[in-house]
C-alpha positions as CSV (number, residue, x, y, z in Angstrom):
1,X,-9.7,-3.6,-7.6
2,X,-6.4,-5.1,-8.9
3,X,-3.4,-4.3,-6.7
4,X,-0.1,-5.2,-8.3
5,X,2.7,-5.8,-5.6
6,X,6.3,-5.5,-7.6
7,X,9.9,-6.5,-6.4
8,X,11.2,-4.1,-4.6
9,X,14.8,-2.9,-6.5
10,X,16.2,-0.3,-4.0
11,X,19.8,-1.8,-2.9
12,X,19.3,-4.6,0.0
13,X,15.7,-4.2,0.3
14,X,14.3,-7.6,0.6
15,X,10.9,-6.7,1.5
16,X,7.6,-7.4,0.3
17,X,4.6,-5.3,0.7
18,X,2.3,-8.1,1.2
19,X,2.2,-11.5,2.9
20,X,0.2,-14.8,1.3
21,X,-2.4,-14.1,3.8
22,X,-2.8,-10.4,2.6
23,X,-3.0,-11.5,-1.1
24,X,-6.0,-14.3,0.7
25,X,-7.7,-11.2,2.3
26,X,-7.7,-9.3,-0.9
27,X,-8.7,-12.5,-2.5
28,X,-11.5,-13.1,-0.3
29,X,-12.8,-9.6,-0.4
30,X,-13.0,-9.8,-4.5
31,X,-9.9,-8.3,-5.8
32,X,-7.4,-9.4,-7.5
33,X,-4.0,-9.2,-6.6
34,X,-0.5,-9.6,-9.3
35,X,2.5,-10.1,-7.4
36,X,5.8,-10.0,-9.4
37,X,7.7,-13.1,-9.4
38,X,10.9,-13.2,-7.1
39,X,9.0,-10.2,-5.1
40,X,9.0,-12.3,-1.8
41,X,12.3,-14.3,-2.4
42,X,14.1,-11.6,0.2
43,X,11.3,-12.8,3.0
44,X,11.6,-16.6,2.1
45,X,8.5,-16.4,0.9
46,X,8.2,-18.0,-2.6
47,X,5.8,-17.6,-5.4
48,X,4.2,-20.5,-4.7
49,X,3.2,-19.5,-1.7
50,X,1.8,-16.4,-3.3
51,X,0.1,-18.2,-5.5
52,X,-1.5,-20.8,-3.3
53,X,-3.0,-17.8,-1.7
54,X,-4.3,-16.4,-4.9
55,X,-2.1,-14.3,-6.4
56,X,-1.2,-14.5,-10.0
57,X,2.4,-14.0,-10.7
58,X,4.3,-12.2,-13.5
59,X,7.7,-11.9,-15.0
60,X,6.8,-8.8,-15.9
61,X,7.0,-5.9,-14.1
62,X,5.9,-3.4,-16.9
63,X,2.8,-5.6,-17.2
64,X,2.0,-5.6,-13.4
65,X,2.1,-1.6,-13.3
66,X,0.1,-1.6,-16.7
67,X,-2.8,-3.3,-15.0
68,X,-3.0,-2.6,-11.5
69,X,-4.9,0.3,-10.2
70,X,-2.9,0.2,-7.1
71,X,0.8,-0.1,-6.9
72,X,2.1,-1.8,-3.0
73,X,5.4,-1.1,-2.6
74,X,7.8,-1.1,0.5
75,X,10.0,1.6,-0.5
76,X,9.8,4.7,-2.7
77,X,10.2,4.2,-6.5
78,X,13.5,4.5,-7.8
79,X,14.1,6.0,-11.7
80,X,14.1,2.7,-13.2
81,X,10.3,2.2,-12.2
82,X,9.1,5.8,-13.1
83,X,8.1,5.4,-16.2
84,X,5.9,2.4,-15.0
85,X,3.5,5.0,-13.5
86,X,0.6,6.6,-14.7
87,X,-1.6,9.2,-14.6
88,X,-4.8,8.4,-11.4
89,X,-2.8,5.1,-10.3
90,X,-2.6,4.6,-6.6
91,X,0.4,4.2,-5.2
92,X,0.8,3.1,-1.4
93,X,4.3,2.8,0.1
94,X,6.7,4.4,2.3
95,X,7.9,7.6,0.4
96,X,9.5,10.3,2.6
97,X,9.1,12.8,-0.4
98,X,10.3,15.8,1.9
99,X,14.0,14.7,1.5
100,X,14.0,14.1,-2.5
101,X,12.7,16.6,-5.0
102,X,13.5,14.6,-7.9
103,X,10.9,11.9,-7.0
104,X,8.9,14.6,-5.6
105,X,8.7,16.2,-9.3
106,X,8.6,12.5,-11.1
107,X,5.7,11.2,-9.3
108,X,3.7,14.7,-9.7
109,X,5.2,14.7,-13.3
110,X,3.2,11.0,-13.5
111,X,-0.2,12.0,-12.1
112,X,-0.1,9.1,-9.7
113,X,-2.3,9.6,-6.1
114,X,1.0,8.7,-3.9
115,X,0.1,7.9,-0.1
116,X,2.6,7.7,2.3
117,X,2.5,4.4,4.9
118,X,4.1,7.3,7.0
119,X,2.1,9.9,7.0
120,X,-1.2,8.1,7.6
121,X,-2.0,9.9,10.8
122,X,-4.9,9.8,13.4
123,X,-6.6,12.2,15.0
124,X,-4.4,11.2,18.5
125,X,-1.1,11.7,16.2
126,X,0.0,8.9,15.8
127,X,1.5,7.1,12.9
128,X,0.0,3.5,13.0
129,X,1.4,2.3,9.4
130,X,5.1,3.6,10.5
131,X,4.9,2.4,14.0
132,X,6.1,-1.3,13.5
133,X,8.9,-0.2,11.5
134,X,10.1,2.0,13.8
135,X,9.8,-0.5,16.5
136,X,12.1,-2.7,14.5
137,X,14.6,0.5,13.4
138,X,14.9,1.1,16.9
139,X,16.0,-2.2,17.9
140,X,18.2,-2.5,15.1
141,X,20.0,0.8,15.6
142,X,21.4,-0.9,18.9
143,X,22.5,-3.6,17.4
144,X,24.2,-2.4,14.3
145,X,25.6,0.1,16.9
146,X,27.2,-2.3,18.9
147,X,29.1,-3.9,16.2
148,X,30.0,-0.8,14.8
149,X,32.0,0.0,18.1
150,X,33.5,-3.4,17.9
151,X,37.7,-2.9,16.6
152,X,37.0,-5.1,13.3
153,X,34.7,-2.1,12.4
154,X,36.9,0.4,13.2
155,X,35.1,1.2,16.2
156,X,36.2,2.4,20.1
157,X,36.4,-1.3,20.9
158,X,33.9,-0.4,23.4
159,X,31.5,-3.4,24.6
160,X,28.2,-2.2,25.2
161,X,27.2,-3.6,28.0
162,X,30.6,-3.4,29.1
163,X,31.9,-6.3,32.1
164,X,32.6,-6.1,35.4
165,X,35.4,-3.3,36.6
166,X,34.9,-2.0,33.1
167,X,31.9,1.1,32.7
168,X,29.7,0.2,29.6
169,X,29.2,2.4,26.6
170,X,27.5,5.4,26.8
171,X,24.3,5.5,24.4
172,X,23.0,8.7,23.6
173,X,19.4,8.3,21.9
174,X,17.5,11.5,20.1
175,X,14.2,11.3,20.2
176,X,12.4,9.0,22.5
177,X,9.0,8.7,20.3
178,X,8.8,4.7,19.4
179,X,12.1,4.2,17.2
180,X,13.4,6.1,20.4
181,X,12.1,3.8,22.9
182,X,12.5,0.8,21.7
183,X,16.6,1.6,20.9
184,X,16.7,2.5,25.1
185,X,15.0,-0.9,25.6
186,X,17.4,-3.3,23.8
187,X,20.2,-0.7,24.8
188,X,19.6,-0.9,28.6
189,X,19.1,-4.8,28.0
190,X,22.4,-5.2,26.5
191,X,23.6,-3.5,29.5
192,X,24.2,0.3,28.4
193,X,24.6,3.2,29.8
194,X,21.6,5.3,28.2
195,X,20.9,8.7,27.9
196,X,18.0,9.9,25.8
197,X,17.1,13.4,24.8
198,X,13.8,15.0,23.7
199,X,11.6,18.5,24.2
200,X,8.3,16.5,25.0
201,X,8.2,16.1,28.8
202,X,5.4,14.1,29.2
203,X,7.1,11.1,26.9
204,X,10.7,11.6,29.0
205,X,8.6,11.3,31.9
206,X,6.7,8.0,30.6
207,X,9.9,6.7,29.6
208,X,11.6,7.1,33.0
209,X,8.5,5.5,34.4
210,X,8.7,2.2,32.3
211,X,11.9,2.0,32.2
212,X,12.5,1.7,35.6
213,X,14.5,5.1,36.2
214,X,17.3,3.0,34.8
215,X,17.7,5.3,31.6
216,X,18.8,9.5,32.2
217,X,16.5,11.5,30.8
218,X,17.1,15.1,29.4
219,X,15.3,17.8,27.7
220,X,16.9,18.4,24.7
221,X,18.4,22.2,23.7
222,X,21.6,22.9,21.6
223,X,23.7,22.7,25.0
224,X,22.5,19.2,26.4
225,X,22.2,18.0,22.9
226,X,26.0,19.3,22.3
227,X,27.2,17.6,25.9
228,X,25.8,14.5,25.2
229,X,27.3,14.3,21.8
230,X,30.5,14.8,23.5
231,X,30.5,11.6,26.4
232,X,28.5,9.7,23.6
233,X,30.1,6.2,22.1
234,X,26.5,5.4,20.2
235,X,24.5,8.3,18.9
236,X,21.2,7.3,17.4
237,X,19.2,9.8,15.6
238,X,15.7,8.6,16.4
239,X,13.6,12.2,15.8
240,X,11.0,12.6,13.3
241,X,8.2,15.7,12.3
242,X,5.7,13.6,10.2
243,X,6.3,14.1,6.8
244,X,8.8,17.0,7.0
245,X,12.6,17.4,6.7
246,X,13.7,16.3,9.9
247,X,16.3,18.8,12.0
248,X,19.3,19.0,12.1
249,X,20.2,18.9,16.0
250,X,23.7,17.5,16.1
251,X,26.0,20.1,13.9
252,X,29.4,19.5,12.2
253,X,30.8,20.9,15.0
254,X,29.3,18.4,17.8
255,X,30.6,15.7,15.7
256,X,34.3,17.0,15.7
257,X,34.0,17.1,19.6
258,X,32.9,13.3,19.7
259,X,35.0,10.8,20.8
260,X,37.2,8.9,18.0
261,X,35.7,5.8,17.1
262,X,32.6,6.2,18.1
263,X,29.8,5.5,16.0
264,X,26.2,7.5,14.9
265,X,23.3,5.9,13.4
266,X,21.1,8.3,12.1
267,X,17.4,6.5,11.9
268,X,16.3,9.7,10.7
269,X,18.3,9.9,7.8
270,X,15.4,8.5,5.3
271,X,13.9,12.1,6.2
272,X,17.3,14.0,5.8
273,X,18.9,12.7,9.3
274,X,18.7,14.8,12.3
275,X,23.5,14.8,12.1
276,X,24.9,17.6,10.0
277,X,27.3,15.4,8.9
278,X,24.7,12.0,8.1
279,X,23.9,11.1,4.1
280,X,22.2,8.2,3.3
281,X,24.4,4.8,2.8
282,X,23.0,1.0,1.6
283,X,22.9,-1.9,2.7
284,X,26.2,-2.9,0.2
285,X,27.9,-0.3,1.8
286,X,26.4,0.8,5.0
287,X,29.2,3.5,6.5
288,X,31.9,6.2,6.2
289,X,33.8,7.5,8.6
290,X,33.8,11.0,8.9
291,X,36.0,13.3,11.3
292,X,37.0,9.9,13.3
293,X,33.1,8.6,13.8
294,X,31.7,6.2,11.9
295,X,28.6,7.1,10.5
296,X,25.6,4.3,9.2
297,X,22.7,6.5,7.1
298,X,21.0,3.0,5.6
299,X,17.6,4.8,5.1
300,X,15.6,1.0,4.9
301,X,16.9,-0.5,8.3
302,X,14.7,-3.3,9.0
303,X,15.4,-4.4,5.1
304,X,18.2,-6.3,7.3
305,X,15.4,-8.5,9.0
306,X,13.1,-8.7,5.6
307,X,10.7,-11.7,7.0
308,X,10.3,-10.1,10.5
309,X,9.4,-6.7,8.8
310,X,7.4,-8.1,5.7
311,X,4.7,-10.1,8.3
312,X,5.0,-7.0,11.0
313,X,4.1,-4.4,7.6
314,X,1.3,-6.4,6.3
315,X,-0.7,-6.6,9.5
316,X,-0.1,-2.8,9.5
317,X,-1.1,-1.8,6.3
318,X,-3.6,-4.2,5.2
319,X,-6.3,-3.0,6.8
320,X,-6.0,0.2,5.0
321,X,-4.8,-1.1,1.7
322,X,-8.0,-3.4,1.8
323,X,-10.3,-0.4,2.6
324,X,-9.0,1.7,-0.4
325,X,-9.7,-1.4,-2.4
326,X,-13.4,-2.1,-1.0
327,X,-14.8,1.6,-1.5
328,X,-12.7,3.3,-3.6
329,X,-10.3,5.7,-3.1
330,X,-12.9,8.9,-3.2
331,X,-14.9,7.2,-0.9
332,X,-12.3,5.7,1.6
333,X,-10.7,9.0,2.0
334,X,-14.0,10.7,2.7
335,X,-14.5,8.0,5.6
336,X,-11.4,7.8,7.2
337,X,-9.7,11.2,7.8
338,X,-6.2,9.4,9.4
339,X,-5.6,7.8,5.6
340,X,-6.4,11.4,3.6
341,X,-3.7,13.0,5.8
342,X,-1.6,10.0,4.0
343,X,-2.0,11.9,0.6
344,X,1.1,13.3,0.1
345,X,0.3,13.9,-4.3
346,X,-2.7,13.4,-6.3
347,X,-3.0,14.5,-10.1
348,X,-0.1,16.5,-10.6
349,X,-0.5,18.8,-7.0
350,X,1.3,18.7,-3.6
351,X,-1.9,17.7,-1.4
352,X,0.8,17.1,1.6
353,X,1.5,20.3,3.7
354,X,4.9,19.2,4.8
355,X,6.1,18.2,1.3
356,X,4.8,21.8,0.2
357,X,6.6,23.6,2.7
358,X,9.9,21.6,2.0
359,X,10.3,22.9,-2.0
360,X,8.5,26.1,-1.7
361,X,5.3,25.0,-3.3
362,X,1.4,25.5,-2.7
363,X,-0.6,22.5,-1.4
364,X,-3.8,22.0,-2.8
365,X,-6.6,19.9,-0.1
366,X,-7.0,16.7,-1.4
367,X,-11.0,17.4,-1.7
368,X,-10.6,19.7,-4.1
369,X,-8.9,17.1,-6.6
370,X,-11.0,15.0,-8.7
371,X,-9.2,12.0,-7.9
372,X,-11.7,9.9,-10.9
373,X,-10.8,12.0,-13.4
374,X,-9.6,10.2,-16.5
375,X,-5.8,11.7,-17.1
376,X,-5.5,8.2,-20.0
């Protein structure tokens, strides 16, 4: 198979979706891999390196996407690369399709098969080619949190971990799957007060477990949810419902009752954001302050640490890209029931459940698409 890996274009994503020793795997498996030029740049990893591995590189993005029968990408594509699709090409990449309709209704408009890295699912539930993005998300969100309380921000002025005589910041944390957990790690390492909210029991009990009994745990309803909102100097949004619009569990109203200057980073934004009051920012301009609270919606966090999350990505989603690539798509999706759940469109339908249920339209089970068909 030829897999083309472009430069990513969305604003401050310096990603790759493949490392030198992915393009060797493909390499060594048979297949041939084209890797725009620049595409690791963002990573420090240069084209040299790529091509050392095998790769053969090209200034030429529309001649990449007219050759490769699989697209990698990082990110979802943006309207400049639309027209570089067509009809049966496999794309693999993170997409989040139940928060646009417009790229929804472009990439079923193109034909493309579009799998989504995050709704690859298993059997168990979880989400193995989202997981090490989370993990990095979830770090981050402390982090960028932290400075956004800090005065030169327009923050509280609130240390996190605060000093002694002085009470730390209160973190609130929503959601304690793994972008959850890891923000109450580095939160209670920094020093935090942390309180995190969710309605699975069983994870707020494994998390007060691990974590010592050093975070609060609470089971999350409108009136907790709308307490903790109030104490709260960082909010982090950290809920997800695989593939589907996420909810909205802080409202407008919550956000008026917050405390001036503090800050919300909504993790969840990239699938709508779980704040009323979050819309997605960039990298170039990351917040907006809204009703006195500082609000960060970047929807491609861990594009702020590109070489940490290019190397942590490709370990994910090689396996999968490279099993797509040995047996075909038909026959890889037959085999491996986690990656057909990451079908989101194929040939002009909604295969994707979710996605369906998000603009009101009628999902078709990816076995009943002839995904060989030739659409030219």
């Amino acid at each position: 198979m030829l897999i083309g890996v472009p430069r990513e274009i969305k604003d401050g994503e310096a990603r790759v979706a493949t490392n030198p020793a992915g393009v060797r795997t493909f390499r060594e498996h048979g297949h041939q891999v084209i890797v725009e030029a620049g595409a690791g740049e963002g990573s420090r990893i240069a084209d040299r390196e790529f091509r050392g591995a095998g790769a053969r590189i090209t200034r030429r993005p529309a001649d990449l996407y007219a050759r490769a029968e699989m697209i990698l990408k990082v990110k979802e594509p943006l309207p400049a690369e639309y027209d570089l699709l067509r009809p049966g090409q496999v794309l693999f990449t993170y997409l989040h399709l139940a928060s646009s309709r417009e790229l929804t209704e472009a990439l079923l408009d193109r034909g493309v098969i579009a799998l989504g890295y995050e709704t690859v699912q298993t059997d168990a539930g979880a989400l193995p080619l989202l997981t090490p993005m989370s993990e990095i998300a979830g770090k981050m969100s402390v982090q960028i949190g932290a400075r956004l309380l800090e005065a030169e921000f327009g923050g509280r002025g609130t240390l996190l971990g605060g000093v002694p005589g002085v009470p730390p910041a209160e973190v609130v944390i929503l959601g304690c799957g793994v972008v959850g957990a890891n923000a109450a790690k580095v939160a209670l390492g920094m020093g935090a007060h942390v309180t995190i909210l969710d309605v699975d029991h069983d994870r707020l009990k494994y998390l007060d477990d691990v974590l010592g009994g050093n975070v609060i745990t609470v089971y999350a309803n409108a009136y907790s949810i709308e307490r903790a909102a109030s104490y709260a100097d960082l909010l982090i949004g950290a809920v997800l419902v695989a593939g589907a619009p996420t909810p909205q569990l802080v409202t407008r109203k919550m956000v008026r009752q917050m405390k001036d200057g503090a800050a919300i980073v909504d993790v969840a934004v990239d699938q709508g954001g779980c704040v009323a009051t979050i819309r997605p920012t960039s990298h170039s301009e990351p917040t907006y302050v809204l009703h006195g609270i500082i609000h960060y919606g970047v929807p491609n966090v861990p594009a702020a640490v590109p070489r940490s999350s290019t190397h942590a990505l490709t370990n994910a989603t090689l396996p999968w890209a490279l099993e797509i690539a040995d047996k075909g798509l038909s026959d890889a999706l037959a085999d491996n029931c986690a990656l057909a759940r990451g079908v989101n469109l194929a040939r002009g339908r909604v295969v994707h459940p979710a996605v369906a249920k998000a603009f009101g339209m009628e999902a078709t089970a990816v076995a009943e698409i002839d995904l060989t068909e030739d659409r030219g």
